[in-house]
C-alpha positions in Angstrom: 0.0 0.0 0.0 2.7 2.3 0.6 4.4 1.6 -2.3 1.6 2.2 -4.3 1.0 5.8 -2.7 4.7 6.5 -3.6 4.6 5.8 -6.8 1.3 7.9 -7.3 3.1 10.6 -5.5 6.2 10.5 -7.6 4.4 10.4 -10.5 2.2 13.3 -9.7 5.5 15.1 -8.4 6.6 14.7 -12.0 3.8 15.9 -13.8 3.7 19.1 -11.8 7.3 19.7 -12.1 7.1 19.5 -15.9 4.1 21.5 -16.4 5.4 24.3 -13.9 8.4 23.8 -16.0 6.3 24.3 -19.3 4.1 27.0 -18.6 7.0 29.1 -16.7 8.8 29.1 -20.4 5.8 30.6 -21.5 6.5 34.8 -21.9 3.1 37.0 -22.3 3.3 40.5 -23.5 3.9 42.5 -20.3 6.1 40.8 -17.3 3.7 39.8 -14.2 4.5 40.5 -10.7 4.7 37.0 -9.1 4.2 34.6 -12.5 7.0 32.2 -11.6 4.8 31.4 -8.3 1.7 31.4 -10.3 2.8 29.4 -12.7 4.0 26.8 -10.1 0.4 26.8 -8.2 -1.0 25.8 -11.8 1.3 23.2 -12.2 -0.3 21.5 -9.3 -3.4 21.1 -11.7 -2.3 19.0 -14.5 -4.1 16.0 -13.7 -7.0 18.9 -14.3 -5.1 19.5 -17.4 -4.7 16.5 -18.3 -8.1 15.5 -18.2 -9.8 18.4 -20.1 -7.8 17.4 -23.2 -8.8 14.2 -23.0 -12.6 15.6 -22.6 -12.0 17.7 -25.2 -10.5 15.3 -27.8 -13.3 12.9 -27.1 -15.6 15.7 -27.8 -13.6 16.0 -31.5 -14.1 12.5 -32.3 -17.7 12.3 -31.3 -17.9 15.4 -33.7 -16.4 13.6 -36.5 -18.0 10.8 -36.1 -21.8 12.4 -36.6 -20.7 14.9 -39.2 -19.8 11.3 -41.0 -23.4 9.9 -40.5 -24.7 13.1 -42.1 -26.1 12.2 -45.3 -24.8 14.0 -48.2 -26.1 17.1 -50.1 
């Protein structure tokens, strides 16, 4: 059992570590006050992340999918 939770937490320790990683290389227009620490809080959402492109993917294919059983005009 804890092996299991220790791998779930290295694996989440990962993901945020590469997404804070990822969106802190990402410059806007005008420097922000406080980004890097920002952009380190959202890293702690990527499972969040993670999961809305999946939703959103799905949501692509589903699309596909009915504009395919559309007849033709």
């Amino acid at each position: 059992m804890l092996d299991a939770f220790l791998v779930f937490a290295a694996i989440y320790l990962a993901g945020w570590f590469a997404t804070a990683c990822y969106f802190s290389g990402i410059q806007g227009p005008v420097p922000v006050p406080g980004r890097l620490r920002r952009d380190v809080r959202d890293g702690l959402f990527w499972p969040v992340w993670l999961l809305l492109f999946a939703l959103i993917w799905l949501i692509g294919l589903r699309r596909q999918a009915f504009e395919k059983e559309l007849p033709e005009e």
